[in-house]
MDTraj code that builds the backbone (N, CA, C; nanometers):
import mdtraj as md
import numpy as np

residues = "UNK UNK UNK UNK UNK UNK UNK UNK UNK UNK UNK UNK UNK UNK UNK UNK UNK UNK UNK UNK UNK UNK UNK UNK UNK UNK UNK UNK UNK UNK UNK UNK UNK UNK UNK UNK UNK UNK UNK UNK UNK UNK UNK UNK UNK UNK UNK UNK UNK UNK UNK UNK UNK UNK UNK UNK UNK UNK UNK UNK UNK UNK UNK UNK UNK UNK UNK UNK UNK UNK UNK UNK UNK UNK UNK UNK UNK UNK UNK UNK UNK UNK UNK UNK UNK UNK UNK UNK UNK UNK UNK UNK UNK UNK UNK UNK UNK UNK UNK UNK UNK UNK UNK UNK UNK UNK UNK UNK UNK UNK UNK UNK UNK UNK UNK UNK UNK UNK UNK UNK UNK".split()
xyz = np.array([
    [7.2488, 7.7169, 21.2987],
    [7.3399, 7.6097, 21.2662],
    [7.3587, 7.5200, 21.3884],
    [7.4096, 7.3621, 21.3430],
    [7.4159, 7.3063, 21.4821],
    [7.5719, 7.2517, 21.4829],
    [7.5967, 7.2211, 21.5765],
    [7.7460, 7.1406, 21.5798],
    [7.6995, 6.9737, 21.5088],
    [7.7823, 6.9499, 21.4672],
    [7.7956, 6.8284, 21.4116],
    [7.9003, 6.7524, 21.4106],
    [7.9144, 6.6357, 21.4652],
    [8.0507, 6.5659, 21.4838],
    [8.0139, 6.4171, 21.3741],
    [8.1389, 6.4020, 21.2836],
    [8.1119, 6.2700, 21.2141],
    [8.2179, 6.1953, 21.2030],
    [8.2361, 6.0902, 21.1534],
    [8.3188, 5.9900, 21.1172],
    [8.3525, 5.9137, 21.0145],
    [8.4120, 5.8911, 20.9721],
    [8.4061, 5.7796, 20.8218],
    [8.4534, 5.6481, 20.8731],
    [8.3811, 5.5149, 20.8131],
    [8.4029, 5.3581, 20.8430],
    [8.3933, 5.3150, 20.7203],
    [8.4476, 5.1827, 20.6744],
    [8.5113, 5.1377, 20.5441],
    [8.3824, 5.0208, 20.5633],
    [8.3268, 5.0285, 20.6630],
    [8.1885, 4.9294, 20.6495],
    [8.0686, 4.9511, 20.7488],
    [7.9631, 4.8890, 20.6372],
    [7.8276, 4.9950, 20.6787],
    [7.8256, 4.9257, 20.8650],
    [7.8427, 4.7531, 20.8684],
    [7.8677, 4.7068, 20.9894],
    [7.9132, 4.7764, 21.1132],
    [8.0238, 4.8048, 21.0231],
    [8.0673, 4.9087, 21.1878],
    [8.0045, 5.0928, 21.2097],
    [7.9791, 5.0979, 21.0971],
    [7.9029, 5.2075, 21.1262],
    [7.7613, 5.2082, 21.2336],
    [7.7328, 5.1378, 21.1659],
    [7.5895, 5.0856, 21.2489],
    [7.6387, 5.0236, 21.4170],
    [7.7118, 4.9647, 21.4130],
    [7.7814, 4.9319, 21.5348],
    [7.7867, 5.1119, 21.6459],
    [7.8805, 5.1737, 21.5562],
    [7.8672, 5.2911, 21.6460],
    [7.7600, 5.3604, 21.6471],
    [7.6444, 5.4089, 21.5526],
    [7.5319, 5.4425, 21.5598],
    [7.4460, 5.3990, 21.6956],
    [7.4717, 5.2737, 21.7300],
    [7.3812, 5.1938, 21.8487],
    [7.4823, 5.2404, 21.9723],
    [7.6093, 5.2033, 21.9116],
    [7.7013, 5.2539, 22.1139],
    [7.6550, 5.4123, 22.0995],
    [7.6626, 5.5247, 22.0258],
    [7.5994, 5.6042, 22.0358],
    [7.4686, 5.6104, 22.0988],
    [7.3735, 5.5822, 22.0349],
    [7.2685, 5.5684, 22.1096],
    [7.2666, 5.5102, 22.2643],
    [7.3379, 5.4096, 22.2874],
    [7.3395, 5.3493, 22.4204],
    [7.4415, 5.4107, 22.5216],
    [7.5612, 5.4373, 22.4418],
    [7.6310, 5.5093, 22.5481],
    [7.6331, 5.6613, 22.6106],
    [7.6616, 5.7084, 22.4872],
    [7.6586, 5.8229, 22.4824],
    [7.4918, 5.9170, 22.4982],
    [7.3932, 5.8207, 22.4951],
    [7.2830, 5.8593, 22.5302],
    [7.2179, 5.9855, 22.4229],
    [7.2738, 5.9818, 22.2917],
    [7.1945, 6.0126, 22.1851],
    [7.0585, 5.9564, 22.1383],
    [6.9907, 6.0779, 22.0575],
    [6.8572, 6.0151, 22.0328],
    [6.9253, 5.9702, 21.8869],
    [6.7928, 5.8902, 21.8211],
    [6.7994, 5.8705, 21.7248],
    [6.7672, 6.0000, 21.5919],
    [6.6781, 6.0830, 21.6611],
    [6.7167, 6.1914, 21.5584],
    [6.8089, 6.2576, 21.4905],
    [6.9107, 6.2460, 21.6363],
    [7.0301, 6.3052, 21.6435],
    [7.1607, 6.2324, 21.5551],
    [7.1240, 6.0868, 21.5037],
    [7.2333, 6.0399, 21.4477],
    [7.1980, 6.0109, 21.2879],
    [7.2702, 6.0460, 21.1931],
    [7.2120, 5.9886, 21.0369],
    [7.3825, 5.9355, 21.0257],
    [7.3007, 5.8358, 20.9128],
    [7.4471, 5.7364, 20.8847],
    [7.3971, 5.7472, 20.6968],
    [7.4871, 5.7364, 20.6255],
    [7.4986, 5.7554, 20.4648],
    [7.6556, 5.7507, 20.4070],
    [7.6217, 5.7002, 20.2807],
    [7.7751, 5.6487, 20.2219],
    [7.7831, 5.7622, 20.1411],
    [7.9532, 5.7839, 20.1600],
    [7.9889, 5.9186, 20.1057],
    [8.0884, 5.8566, 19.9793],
    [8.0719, 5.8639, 19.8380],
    [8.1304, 5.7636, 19.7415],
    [8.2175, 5.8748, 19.6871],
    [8.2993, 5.8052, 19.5938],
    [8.4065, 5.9391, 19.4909],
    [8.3154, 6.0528, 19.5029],
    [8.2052, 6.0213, 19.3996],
    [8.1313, 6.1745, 19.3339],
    [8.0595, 6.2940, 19.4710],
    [8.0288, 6.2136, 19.5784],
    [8.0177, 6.2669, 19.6757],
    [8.1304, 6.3727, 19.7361],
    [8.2105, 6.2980, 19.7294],
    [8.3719, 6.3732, 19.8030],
    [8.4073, 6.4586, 19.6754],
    [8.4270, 6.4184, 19.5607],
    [8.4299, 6.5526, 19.4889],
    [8.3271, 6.6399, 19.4746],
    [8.2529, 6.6244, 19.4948],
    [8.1415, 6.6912, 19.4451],
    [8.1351, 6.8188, 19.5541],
    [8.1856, 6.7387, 19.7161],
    [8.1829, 6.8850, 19.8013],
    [8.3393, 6.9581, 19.8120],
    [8.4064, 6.8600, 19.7610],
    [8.5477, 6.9846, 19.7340],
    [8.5114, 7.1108, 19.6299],
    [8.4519, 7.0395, 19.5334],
    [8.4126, 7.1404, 19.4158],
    [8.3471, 7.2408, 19.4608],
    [8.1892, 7.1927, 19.5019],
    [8.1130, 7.2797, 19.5805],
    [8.1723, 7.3950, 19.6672],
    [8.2655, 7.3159, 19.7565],
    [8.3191, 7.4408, 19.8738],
    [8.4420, 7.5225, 19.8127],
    [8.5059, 7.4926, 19.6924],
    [8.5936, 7.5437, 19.6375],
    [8.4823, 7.7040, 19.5479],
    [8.4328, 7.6753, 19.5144],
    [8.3390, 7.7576, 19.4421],
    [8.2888, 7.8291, 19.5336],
    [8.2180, 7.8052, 19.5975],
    [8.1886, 7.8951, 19.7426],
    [8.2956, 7.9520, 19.7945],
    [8.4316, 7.9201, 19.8259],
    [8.5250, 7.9783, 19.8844],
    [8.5374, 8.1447, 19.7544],
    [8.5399, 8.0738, 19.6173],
    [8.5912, 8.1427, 19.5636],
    [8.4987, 8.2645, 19.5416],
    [8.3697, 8.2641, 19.5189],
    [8.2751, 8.3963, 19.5781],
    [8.2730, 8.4608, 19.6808],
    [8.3401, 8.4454, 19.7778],
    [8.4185, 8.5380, 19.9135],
    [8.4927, 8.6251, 19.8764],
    [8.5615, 8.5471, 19.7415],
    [8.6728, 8.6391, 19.7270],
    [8.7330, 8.6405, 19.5903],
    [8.6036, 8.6957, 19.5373],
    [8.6628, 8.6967, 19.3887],
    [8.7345, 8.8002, 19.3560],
    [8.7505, 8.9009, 19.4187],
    [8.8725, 9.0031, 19.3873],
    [9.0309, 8.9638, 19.3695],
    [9.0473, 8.8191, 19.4191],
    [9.1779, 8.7770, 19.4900],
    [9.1774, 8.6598, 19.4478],
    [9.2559, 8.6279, 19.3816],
    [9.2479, 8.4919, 19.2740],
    [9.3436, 8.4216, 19.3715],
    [9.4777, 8.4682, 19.4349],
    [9.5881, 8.3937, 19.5270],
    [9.5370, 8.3549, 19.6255],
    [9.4026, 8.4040, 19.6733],
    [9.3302, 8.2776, 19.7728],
    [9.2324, 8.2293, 19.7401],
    [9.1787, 8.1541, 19.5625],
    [9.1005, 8.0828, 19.5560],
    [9.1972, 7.9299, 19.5364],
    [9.1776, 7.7985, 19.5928],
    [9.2229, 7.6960, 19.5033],
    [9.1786, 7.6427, 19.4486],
    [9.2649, 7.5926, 19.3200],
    [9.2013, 7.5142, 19.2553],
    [9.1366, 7.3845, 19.3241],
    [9.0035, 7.3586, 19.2770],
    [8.9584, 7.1612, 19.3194],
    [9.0614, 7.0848, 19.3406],
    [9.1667, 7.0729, 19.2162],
    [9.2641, 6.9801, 19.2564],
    [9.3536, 6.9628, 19.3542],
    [9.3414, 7.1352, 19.4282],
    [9.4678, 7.1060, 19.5108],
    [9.4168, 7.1091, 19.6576],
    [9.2565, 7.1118, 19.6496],
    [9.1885, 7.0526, 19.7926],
    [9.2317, 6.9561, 19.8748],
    [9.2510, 6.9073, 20.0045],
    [9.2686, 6.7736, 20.0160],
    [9.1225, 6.7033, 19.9877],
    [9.1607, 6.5767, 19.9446],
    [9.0519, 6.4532, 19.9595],
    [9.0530, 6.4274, 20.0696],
    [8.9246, 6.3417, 20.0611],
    [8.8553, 6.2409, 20.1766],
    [8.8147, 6.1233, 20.0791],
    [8.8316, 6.0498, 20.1849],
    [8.8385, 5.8818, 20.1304],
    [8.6635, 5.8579, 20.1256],
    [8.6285, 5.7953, 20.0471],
    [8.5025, 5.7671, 20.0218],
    [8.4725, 5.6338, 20.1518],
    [8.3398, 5.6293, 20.1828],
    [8.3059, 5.5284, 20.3030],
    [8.1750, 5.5721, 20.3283],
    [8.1374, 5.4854, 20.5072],
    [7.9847, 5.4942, 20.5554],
    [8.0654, 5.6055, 20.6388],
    [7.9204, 5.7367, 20.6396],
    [7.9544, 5.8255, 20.7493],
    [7.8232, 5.8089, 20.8327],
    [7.8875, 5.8369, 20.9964],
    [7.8375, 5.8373, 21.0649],
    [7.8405, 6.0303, 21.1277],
    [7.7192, 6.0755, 21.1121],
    [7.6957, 6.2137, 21.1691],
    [7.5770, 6.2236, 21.3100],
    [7.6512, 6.3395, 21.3610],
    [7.5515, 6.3262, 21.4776],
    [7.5434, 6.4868, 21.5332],
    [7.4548, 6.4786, 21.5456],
    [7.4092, 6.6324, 21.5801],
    [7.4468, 6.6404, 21.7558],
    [7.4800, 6.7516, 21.7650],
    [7.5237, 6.7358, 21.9337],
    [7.4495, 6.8991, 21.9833],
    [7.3999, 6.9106, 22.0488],
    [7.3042, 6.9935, 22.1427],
    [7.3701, 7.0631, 22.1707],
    [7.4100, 7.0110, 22.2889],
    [7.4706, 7.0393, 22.4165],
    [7.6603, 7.0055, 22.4062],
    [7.7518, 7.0894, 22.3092],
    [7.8812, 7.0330, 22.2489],
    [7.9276, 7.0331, 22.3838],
    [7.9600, 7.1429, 22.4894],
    [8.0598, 7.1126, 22.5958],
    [7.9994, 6.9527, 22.7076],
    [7.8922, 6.9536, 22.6915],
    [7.8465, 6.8091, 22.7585],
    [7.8572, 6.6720, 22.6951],
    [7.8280, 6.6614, 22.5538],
    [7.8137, 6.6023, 22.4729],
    [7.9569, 6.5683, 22.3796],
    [8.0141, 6.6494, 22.3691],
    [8.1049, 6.6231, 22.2611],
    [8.2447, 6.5214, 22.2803],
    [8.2981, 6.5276, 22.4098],
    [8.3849, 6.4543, 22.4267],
    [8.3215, 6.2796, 22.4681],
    [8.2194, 6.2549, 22.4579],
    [8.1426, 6.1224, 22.4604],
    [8.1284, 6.0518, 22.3441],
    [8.1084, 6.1721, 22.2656],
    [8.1086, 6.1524, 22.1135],
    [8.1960, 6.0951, 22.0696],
    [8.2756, 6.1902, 22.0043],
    [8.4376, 6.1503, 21.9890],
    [8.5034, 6.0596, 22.0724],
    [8.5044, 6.0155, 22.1698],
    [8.5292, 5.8778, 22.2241],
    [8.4339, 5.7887, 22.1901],
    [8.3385, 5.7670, 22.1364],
    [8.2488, 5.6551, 22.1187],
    [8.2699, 5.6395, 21.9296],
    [8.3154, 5.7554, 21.9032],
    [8.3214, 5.7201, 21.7419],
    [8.4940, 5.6422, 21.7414],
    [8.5991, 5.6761, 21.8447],
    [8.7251, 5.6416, 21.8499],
    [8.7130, 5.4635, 21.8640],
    [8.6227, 5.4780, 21.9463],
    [8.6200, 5.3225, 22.0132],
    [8.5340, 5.2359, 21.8911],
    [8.4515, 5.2726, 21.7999],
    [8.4073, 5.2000, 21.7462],
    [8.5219, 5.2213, 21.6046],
    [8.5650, 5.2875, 21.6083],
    [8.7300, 5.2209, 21.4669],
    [8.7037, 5.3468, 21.3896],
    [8.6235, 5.4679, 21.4206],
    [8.6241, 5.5960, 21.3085],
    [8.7656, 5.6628, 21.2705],
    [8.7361, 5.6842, 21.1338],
    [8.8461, 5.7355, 21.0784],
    [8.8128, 5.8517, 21.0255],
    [8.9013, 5.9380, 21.0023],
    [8.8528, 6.1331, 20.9894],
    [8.7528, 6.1681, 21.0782],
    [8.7454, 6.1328, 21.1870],
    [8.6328, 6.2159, 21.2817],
    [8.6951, 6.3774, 21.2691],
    [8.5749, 6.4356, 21.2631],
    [8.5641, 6.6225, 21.1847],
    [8.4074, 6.6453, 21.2614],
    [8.4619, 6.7542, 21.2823],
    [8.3623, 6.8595, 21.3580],
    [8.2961, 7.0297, 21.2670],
    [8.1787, 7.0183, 21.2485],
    [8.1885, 7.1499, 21.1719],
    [8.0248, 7.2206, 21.2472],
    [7.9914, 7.2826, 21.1351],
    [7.8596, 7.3602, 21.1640],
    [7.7791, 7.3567, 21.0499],
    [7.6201, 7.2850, 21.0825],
    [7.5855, 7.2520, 20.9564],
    [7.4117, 7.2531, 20.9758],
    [7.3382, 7.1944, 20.9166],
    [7.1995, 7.1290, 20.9490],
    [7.1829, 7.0088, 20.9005],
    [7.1165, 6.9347, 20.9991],
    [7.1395, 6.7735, 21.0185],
    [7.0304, 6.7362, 20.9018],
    [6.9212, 6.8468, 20.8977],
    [6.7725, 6.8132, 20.8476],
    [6.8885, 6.7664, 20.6831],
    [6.9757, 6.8418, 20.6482],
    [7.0162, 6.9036, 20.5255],
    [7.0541, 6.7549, 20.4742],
    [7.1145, 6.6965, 20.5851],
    [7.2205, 6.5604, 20.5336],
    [7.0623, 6.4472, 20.5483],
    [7.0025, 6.4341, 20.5790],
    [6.8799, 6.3759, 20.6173],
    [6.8378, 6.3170, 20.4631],
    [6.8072, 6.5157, 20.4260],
    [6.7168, 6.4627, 20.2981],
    [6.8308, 6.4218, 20.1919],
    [6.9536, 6.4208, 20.2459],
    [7.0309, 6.3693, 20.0805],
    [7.1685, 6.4768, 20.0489],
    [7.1439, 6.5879, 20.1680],
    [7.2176, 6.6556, 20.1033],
    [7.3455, 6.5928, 20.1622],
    [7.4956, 6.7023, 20.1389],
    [7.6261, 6.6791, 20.1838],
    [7.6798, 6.8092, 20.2282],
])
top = md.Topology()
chain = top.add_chain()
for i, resn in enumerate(residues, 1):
    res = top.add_residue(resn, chain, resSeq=i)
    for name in ("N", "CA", "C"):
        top.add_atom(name, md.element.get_by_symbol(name[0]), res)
traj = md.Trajectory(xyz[None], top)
């Protein structure tokens, strides 16, 4: 798995804006960054997803599955993701370069970049 740091922007403009200060500042490759619009069916689609998955952990125990509905949302937009190597070198460059270009929900998880590449979420 790799670290992954992303962002959500309400336009593809500024996404792309930080994609490049990324690249220039922060001294990311371009492998390292994918940008894709995350719409309603997207954002539900991975509450659902991870709700269902949560709930095969623990299907003995219904009081810690939730329902989809009572997931929080995420606002639909352009995301900007970026794979980070090296997180204790890398990561606070990041997250300041996604701050400075106007990101909103910057989130950190563990994932594969190849995954979001071909389409996935």
């Amino acid at each position: 798995m790799e670290t992954i740091l992303s962002g959500r922007f309400d336009a593809w403009g500024k996404a792309e804006y930080s994609a490049q200060a990324l690249l220039n500042i922060a001294r990311m490759s371009k492998q390292d960054i994918c940008t894709f619009y995350a719409g309603p069916a997207a954002v539900a689609t991975g509450a659902v997803v991870g709700a269902y998955t949560g709930s095969l952990q623990g299907m003995d125990d219904e009081t810690d599955n939730p329902h989809p509905s009572d997931l929080p949302t995420r606002a639909s937009g352009v995301i900007v993701a970026i794979r980070v190597e090296e997180p204790c070198n890398a990561e606070d460059r990041v997250v300041q370069s996604l701050e400075r270009a106007g990101a909103q929900d910057i989130e950190k998880t563990e994932g594969a970049m190849a995954q979001w590449r071909m389409g996935g979420f």
